[in-house]
N, CA and C of each residue as an Amber inpcrd file, in Angstrom:
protein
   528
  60.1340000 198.8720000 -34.8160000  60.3900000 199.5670000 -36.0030000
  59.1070000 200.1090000 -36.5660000  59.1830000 201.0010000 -37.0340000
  57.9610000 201.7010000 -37.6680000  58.0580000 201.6120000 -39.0490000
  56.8240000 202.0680000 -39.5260000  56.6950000 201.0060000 -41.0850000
  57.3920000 201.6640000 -41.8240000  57.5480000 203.2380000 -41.9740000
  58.7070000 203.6910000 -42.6430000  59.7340000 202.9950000 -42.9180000
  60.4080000 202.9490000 -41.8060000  61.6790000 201.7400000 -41.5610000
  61.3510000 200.6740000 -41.6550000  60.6370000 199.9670000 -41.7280000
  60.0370000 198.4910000 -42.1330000  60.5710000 198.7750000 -43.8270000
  59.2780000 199.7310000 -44.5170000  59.3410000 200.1370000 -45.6940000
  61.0180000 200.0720000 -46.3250000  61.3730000 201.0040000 -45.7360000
  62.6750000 200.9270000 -45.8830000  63.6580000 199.8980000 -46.0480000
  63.5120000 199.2440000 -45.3680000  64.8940000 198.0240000 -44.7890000
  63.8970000 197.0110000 -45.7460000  62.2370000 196.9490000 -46.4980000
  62.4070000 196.0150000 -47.3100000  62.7320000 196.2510000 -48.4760000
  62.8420000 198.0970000 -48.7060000  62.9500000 198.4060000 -49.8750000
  64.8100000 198.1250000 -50.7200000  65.1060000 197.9880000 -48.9040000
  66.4060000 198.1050000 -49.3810000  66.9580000 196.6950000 -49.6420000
  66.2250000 195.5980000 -49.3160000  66.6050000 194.1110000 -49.2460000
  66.1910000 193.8000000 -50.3270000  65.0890000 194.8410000 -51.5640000
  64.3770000 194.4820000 -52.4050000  65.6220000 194.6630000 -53.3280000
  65.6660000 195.6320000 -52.8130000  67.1730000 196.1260000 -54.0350000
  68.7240000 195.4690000 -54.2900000  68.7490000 195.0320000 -52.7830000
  69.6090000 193.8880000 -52.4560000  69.6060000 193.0290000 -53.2610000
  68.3300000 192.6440000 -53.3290000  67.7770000 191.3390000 -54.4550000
  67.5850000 191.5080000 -55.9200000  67.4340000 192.8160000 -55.7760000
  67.1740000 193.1410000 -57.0470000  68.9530000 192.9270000 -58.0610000
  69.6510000 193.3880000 -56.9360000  71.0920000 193.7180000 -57.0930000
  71.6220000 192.6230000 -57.6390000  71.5290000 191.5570000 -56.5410000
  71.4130000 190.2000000 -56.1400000  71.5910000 189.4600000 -57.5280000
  70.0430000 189.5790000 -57.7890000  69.3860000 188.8090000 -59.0490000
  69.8700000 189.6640000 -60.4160000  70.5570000 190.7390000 -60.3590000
  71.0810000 191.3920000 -61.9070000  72.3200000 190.6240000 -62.0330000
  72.7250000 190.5070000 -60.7960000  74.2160000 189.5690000 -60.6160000
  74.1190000 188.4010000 -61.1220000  73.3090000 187.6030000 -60.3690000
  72.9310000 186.3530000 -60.2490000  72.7760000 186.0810000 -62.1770000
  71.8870000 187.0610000 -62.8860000  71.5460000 187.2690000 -64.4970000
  72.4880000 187.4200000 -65.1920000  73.4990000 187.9790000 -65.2020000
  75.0430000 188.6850000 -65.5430000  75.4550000 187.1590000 -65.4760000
  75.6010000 186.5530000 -64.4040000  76.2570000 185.4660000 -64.7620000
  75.7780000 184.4360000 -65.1760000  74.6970000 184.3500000 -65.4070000
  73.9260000 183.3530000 -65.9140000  73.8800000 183.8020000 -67.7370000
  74.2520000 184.7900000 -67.4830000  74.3980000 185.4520000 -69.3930000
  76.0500000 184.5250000 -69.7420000  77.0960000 185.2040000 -68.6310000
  78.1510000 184.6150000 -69.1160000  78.4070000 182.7460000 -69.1100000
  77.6480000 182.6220000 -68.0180000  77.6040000 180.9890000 -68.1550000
  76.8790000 180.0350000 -69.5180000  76.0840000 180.8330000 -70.1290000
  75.1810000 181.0510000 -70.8730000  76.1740000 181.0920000 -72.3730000
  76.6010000 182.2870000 -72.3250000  77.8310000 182.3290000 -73.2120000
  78.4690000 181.1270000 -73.6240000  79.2860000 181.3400000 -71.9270000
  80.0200000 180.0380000 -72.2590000  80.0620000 178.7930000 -72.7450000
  78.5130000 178.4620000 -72.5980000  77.9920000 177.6900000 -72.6700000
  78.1990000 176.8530000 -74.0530000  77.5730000 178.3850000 -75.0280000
  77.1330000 178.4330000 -76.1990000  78.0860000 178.6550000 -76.8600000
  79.5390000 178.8060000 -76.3450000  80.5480000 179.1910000 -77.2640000
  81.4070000 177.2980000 -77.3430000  80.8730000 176.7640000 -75.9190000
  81.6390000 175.6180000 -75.6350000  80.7210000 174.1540000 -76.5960000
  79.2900000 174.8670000 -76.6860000  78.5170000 174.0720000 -77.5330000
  78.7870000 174.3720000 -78.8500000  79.3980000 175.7980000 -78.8640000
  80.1280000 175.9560000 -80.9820000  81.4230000 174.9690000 -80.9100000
  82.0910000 175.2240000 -80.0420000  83.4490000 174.5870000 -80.2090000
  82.8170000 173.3620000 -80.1020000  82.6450000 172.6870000 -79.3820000
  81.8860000 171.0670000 -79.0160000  81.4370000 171.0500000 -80.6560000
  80.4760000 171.5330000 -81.0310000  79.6830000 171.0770000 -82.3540000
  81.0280000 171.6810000 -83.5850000  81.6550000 172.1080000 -83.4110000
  82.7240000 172.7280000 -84.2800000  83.6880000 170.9920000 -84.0440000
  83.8810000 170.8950000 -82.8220000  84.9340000 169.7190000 -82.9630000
  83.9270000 168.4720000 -83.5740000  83.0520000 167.9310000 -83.0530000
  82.5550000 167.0220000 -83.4840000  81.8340000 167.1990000 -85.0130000
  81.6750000 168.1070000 -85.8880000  81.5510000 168.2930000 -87.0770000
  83.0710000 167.6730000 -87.4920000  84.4390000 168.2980000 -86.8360000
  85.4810000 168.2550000 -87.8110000  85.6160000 166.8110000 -87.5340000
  84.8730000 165.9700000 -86.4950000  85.7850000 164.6160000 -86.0010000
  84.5830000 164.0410000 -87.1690000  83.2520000 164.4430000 -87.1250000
  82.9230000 163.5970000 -88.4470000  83.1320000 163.6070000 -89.7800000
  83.8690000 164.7570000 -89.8280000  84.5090000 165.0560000 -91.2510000
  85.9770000 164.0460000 -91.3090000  86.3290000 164.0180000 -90.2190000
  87.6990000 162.7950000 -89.9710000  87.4290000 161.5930000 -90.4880000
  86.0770000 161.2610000 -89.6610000  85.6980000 159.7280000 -89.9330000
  85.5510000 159.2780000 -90.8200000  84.4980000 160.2780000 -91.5430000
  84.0970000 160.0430000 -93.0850000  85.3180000 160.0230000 -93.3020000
  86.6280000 160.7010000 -93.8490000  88.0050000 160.6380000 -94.5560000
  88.5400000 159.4790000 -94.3380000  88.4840000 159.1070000 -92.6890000
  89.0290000 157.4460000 -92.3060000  88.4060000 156.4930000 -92.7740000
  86.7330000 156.7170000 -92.7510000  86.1390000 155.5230000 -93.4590000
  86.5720000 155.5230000 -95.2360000  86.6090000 156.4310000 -95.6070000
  86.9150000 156.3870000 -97.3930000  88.1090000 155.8440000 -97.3200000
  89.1540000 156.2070000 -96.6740000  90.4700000 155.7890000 -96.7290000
  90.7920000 154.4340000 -96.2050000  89.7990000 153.8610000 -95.4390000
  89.5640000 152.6350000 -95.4540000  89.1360000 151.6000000 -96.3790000
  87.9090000 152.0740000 -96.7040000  87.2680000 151.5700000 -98.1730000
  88.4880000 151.3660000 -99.0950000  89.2270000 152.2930000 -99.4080000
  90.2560000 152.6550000-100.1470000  91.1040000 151.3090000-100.4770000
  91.9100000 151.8060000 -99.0260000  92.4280000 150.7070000 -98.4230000
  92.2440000 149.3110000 -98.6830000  90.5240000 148.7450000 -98.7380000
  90.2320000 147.7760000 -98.6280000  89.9280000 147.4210000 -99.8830000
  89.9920000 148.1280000-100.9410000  90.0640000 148.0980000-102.3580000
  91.3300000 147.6440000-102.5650000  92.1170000 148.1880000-102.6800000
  93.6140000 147.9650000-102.6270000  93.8830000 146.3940000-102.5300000
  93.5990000 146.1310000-101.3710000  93.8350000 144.9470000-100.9940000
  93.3770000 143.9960000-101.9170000  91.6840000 144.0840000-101.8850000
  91.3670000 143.0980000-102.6720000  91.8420000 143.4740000-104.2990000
  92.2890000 144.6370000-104.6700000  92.9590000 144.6220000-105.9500000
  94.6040000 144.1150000-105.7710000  95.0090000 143.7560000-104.9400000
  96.2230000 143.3770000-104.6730000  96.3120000 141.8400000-104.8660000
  94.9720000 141.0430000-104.2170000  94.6280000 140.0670000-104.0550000
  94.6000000 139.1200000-105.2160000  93.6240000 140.1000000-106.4390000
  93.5910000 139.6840000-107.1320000  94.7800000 139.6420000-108.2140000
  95.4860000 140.6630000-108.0990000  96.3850000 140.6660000-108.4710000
  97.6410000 139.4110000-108.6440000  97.5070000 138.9960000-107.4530000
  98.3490000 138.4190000-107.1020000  98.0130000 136.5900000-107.0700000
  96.5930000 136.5690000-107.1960000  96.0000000 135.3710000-107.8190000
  96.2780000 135.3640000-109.2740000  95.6750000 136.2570000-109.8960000
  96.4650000 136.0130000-111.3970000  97.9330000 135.9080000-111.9660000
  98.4820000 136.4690000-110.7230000  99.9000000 136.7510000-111.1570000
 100.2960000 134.6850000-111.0600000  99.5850000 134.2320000-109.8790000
  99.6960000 133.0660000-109.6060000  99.3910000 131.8760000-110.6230000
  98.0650000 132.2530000-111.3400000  97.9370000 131.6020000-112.4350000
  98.2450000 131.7990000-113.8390000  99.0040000 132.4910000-114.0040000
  99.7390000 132.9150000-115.1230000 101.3570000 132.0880000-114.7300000
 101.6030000 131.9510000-113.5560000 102.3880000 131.6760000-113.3740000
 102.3240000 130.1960000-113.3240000 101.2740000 129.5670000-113.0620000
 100.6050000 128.4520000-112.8070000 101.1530000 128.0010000-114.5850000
 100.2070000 128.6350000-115.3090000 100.0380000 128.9980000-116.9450000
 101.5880000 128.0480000-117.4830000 102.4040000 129.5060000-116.6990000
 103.5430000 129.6590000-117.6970000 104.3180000 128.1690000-117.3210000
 104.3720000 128.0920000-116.0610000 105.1180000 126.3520000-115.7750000
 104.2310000 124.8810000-116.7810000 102.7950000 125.2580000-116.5620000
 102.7910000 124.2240000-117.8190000 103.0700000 124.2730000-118.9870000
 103.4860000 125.1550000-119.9400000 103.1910000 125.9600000-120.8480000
 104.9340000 125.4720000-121.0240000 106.2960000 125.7290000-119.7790000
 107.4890000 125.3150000-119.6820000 107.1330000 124.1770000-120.1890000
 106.6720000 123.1980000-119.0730000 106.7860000 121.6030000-118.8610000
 106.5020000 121.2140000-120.3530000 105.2540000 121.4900000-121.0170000
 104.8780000 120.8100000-122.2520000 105.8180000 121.2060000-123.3530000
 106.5470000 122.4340000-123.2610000 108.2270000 122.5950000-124.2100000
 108.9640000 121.7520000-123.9070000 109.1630000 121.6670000-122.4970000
 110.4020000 120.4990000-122.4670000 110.2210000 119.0250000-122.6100000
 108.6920000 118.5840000-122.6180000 108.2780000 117.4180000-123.4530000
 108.2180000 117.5160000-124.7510000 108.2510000 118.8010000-125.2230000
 108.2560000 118.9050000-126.8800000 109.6650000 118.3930000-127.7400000
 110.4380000 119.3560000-126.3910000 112.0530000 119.2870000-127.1280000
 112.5300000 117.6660000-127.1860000 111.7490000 117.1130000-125.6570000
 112.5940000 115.5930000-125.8310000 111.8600000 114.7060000-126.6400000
 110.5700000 115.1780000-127.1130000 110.1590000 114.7190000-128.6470000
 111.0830000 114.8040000-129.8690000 111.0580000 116.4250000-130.0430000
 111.8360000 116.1190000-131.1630000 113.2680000 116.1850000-130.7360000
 113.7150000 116.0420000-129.8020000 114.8890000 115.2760000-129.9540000
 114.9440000 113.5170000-130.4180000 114.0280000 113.2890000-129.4540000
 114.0070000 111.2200000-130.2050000 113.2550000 110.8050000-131.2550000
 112.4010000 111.9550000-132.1150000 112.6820000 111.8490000-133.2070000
 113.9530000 112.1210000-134.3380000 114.3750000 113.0880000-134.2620000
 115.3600000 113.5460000-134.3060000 116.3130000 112.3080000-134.6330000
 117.0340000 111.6100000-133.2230000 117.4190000 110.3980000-133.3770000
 116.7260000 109.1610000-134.1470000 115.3230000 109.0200000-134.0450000
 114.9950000 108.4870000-134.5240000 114.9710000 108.2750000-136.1650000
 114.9760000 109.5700000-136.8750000 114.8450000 109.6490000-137.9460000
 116.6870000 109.1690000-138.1080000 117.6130000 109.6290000-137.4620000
 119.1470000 109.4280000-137.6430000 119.0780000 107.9520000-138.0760000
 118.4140000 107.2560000-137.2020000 118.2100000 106.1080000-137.1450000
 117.7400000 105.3210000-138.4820000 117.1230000 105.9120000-138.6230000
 116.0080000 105.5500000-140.0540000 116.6950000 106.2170000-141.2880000
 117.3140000 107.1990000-140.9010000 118.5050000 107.3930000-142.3700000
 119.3850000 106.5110000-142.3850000 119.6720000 105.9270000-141.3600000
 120.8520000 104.8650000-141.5730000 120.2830000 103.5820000-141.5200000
 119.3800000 103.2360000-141.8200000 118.6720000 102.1950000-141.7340000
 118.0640000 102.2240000-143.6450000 118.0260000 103.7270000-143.2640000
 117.7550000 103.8220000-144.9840000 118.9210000 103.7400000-146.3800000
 119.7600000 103.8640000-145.7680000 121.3390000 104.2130000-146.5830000
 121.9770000 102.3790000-146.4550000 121.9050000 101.8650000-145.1030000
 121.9570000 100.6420000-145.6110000 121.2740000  99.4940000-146.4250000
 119.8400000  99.7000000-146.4200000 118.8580000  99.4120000-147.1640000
 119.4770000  99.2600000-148.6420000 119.6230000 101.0030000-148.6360000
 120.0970000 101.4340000-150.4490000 121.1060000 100.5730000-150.8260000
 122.1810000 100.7530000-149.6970000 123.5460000  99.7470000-150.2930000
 123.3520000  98.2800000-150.1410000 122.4590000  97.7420000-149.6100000
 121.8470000  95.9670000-150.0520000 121.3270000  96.0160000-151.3220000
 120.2050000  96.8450000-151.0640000 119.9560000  96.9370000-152.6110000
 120.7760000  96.7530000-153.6150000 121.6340000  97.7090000-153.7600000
 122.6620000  98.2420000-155.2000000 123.8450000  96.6980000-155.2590000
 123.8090000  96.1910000-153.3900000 124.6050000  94.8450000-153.8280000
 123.8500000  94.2580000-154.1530000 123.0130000  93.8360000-153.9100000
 122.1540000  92.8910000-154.4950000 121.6850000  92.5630000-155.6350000
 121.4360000  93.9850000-156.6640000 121.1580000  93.8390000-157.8630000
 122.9500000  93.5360000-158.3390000 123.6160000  94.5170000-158.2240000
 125.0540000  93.9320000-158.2930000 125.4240000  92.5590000-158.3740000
 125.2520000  91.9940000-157.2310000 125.1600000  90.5560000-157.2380000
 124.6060000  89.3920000-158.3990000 123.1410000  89.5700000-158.2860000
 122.3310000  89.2810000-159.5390000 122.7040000  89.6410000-160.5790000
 123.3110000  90.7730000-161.1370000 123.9100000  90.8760000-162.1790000
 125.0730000  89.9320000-162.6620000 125.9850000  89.8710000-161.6630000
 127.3820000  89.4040000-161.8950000 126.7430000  87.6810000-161.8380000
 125.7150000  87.1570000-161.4940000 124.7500000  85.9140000-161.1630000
 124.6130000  85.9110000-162.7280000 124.1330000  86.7140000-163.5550000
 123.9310000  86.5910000-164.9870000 124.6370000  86.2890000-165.8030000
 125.5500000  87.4620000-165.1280000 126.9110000  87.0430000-166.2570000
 127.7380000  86.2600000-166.5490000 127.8270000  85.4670000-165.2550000
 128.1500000  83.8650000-164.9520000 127.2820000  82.3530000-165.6770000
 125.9290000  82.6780000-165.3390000 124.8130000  81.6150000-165.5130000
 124.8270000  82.0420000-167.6360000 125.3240000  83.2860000-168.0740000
 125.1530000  83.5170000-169.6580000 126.5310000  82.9790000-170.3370000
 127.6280000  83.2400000-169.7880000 128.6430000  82.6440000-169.8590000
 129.2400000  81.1720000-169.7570000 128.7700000  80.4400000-168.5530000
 129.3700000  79.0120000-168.1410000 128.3580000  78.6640000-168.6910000
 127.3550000  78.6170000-168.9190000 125.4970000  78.0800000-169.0610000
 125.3770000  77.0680000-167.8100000 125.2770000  77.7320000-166.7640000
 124.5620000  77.0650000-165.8350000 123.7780000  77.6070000-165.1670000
 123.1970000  76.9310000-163.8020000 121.8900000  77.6550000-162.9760000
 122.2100000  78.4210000-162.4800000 121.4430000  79.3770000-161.8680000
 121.1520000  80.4210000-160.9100000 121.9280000  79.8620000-159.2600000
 121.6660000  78.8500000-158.7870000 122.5120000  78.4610000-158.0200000
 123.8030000  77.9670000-157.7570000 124.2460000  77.4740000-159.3270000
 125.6660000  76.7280000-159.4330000 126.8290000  78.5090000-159.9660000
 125.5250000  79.1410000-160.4120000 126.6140000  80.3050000-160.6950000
 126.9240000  81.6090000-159.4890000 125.6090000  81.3520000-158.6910000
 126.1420000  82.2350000-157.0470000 127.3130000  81.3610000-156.4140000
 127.2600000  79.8780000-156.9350000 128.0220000  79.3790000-155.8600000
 129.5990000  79.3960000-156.7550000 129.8030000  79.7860000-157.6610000
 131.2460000  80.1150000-158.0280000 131.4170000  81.4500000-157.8670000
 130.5920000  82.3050000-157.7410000 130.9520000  83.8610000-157.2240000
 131.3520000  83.6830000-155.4110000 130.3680000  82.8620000-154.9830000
 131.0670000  82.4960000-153.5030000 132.5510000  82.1780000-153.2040000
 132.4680000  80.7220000-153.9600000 133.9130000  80.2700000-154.5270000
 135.1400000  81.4130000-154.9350000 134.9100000  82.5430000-155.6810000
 136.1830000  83.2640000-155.7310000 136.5400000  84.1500000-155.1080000
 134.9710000  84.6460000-153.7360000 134.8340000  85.4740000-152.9150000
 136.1960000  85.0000000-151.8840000 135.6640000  83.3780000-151.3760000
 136.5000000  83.0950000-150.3500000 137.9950000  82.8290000-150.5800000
 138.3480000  82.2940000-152.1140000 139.6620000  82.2010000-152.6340000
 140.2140000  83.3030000-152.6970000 139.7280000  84.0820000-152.9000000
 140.7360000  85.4110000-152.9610000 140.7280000  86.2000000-151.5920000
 139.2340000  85.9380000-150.8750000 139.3010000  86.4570000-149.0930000
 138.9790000  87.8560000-149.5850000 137.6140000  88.1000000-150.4900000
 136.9630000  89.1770000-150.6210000 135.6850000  88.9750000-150.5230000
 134.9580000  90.4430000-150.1940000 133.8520000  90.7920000-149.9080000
 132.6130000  89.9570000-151.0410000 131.5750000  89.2380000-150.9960000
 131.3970000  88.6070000-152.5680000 131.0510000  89.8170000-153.0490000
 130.5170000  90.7440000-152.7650000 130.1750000  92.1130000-153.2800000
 131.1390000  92.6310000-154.3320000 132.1370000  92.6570000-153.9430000
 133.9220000  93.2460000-154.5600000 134.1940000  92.4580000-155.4010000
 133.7360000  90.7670000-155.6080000 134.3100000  90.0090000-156.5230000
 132.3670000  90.8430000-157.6400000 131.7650000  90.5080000-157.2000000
 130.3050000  90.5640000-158.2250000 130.9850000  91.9790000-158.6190000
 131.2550000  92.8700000-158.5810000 131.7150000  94.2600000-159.0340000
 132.5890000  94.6220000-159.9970000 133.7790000  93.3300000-159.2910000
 134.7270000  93.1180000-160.5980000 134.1320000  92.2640000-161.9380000
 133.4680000  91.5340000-161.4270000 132.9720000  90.9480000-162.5050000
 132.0210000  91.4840000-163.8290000 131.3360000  92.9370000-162.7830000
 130.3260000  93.3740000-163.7550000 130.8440000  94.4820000-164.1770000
 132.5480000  95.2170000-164.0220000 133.2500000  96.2860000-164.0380000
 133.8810000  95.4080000-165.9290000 134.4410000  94.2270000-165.6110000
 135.5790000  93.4250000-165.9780000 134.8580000  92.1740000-167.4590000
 134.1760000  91.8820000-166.7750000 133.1850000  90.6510000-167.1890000
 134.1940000  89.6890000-167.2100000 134.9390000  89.2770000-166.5070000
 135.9090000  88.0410000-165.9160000 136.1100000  88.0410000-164.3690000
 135.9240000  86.6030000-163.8710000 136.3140000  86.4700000-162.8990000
 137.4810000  86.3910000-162.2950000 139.0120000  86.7690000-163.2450000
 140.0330000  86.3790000-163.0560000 140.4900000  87.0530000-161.8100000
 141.3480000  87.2040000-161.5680000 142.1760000  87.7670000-160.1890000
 142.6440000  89.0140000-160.7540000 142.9150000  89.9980000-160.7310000
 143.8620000  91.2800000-161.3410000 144.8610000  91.0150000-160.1300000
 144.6930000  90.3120000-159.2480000 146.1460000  90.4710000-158.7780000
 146.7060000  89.5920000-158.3540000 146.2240000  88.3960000-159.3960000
 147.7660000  87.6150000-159.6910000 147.9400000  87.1280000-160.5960000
């Protein structure tokens, strides 16, 4: 070959290459591209997945607020409730207080009302004791013991005979 044609056939392999390598550039632009469009989308998705996370982590936090406001919630609800059963219990020890006072005092009114009516016999008694001991002129003992005496003869209360006596001022019988 002569250098012409040498010349030639490298000029033309140059161009080949040249061809070659515009090709070879062309796609290295679009790979390139692609690249850079797959690194927007890539950085486009992983921006939105950390924009996710952050939302999942808050909504977690959230979440985990909740809870422990639930928690607490539900502890107080417990001791209020705790609260309110003692708060029951010491009413229903109140009521069966004053209920047995209650009775108790029933008790003590009738303890008091019989009291009164010993009393009122008693001075009763002593009275109709006077009117006997001012009358017969005798003692304090010889004149209870004839108020006894007409209690059991007649089969009355001595109370009922001392009554008639201090109603009457005689010991007689009115009914016979």
């Amino acid at each position: 070959m002569d250098e012409e044609q040498a010349d030639s056939h490298i000029e033309r392999q140059l161009g080949a290459l040249q061809n070659e390598a515009a090709d070879l550039r062309e796609q290295l632009g679009k790979l390139n591209a692609r690249l850079e469009a797959a690194d927007f989308v890539s950085d486009e998705r992983h921006d939105r997945a950390v924009v996710e996370r952050r939302r999942t982590d808050q909504l977690e936090v959230r979440a985990d607020a909740g809870d422990v406001r639930a928690s607490e919630q539900a502890r107080r609800s417990d001791d209020q409730d705790l609260r309110m059963d003692g708060i029951r219990a010491d009413l229903d020890v109140d009521r069966e207080m004053i209920h047995a006072l209650q009775a108790e005092g029933l008790v003590r009114d009738g303890q008091v009302k019989n009291l009164q009516e010993a009393l009122r016999t008693a001075r009763l008694i002593g009275a109709a004791i006077g009117i006997v001991m001012a009358s017969t002129k005798v003692d304090q003992p010889s004149a209870f013991e004839a108020l006894r005496r007409a209690s059991m003869d007649r089969n009355r209360k001595l109370r009922d005979v001392a009554e008639q006596l201090v109603l009457t001022g005689t010991l007689d019988d009115p009914t016979a």
